[in-house]
N, C-alpha and C positions, 0 to 999 in steps of 0.2 A: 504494500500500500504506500503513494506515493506521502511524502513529509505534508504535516498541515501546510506549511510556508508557499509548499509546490501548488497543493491543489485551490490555492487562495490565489495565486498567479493565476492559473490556469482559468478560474471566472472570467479574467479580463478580456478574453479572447473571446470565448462562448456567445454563440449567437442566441436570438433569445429561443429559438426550437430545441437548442443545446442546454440552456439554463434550463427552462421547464421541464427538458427531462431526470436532470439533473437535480431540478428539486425535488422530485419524486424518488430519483435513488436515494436522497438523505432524508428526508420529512417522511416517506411513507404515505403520502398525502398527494391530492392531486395539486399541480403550482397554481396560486391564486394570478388571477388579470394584474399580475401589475407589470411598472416599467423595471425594464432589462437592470438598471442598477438597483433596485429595491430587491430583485430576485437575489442579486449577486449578494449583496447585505446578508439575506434570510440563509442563504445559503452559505456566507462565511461563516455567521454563528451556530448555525446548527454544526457545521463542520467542527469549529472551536471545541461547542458544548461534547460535541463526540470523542473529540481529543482531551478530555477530563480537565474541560474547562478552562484548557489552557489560553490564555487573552494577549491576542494581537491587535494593534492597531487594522483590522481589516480595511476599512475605507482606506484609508492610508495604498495601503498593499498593495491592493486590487487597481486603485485610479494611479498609484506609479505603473505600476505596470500594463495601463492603457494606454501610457503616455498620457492623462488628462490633468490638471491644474485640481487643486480642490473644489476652487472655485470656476462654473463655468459661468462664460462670459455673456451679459448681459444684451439680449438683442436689440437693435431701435424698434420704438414702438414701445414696449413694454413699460406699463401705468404704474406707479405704486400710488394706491390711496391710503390715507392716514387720516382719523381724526385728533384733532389737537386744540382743546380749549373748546370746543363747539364749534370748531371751523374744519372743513373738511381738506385736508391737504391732497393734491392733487400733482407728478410728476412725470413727466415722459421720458421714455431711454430715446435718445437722439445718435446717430454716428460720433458727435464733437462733444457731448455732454448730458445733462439732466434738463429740459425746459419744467420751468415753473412760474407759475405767474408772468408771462409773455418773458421771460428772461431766462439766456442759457447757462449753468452752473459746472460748474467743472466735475462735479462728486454730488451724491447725494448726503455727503455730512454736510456739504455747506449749505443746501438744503435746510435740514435739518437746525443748524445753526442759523440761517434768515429766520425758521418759524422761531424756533425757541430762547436766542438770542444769547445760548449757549452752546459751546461745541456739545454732540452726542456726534456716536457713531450712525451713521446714514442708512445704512443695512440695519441698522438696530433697529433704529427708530421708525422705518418701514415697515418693521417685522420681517426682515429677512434671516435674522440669526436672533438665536438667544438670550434671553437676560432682558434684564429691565433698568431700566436709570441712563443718565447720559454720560 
């Protein structure tokens, strides 16, 4: 049997007819609808949990070894709304920046910093990552 490390690699290649078979060899289960890295996820912890809970960085693992960024990159077009104070914040992903309120922003911290008049993180305060406070 190949090393947990190997078969955590080996997700990042798996197409998603390959994941879902794959999640039925470890789960015993049929593989639920979802997207190809969510499968890859369920499928590196059950992996883990099989190997007596031994705990790796998976996500980590698996997106080096896709060659992908942690983070992927934001398309133009894409809205984040936010309410803040009773007012509805409202931003667009552009090719050059973030437009808001007819003006284009470099980040969405500074964003976030025009509404609240303090730095916060941008992604935060969208809801794009976790945690609360600025």
């Amino acid at each position: 049997m190949p090393k947990l490390d190997e078969q955590l690699v080996a997700l990042a290649t798996m197409s998603l007819a390959q994941l879902r078979e794959e999640w039925v060899r470890v789960w015993k289960a049929p593989a639920p609808r979802f997207p190809p890295d969510l499968l890859r996820l369920g499928i590196a912890y059950r992996l883990q949990e099989q190997a007596g809970g031994r705990k790796i960085n998976a996500d980590r693992l698996i997106r080096s070894a896709a060659g992908k960024s942690a983070r992927q990159p934001i398309k133009p077009g894409t809205q984040f709304i936010r309410s803040w104070n009773g007012r509805t914040i409202e931003a667009i992903a552009e090719e050059d920046g973030y437009r808001f309120d007819d003006q284009v922003y470099p980040s969405l911290s500074a964003i976030a910093k025009q509404v609240t008049g303090v730095h916060w993180s941008g992604p935060r305060f969208f809801g794009l990552t976790g945690g609360q406070g600025a």
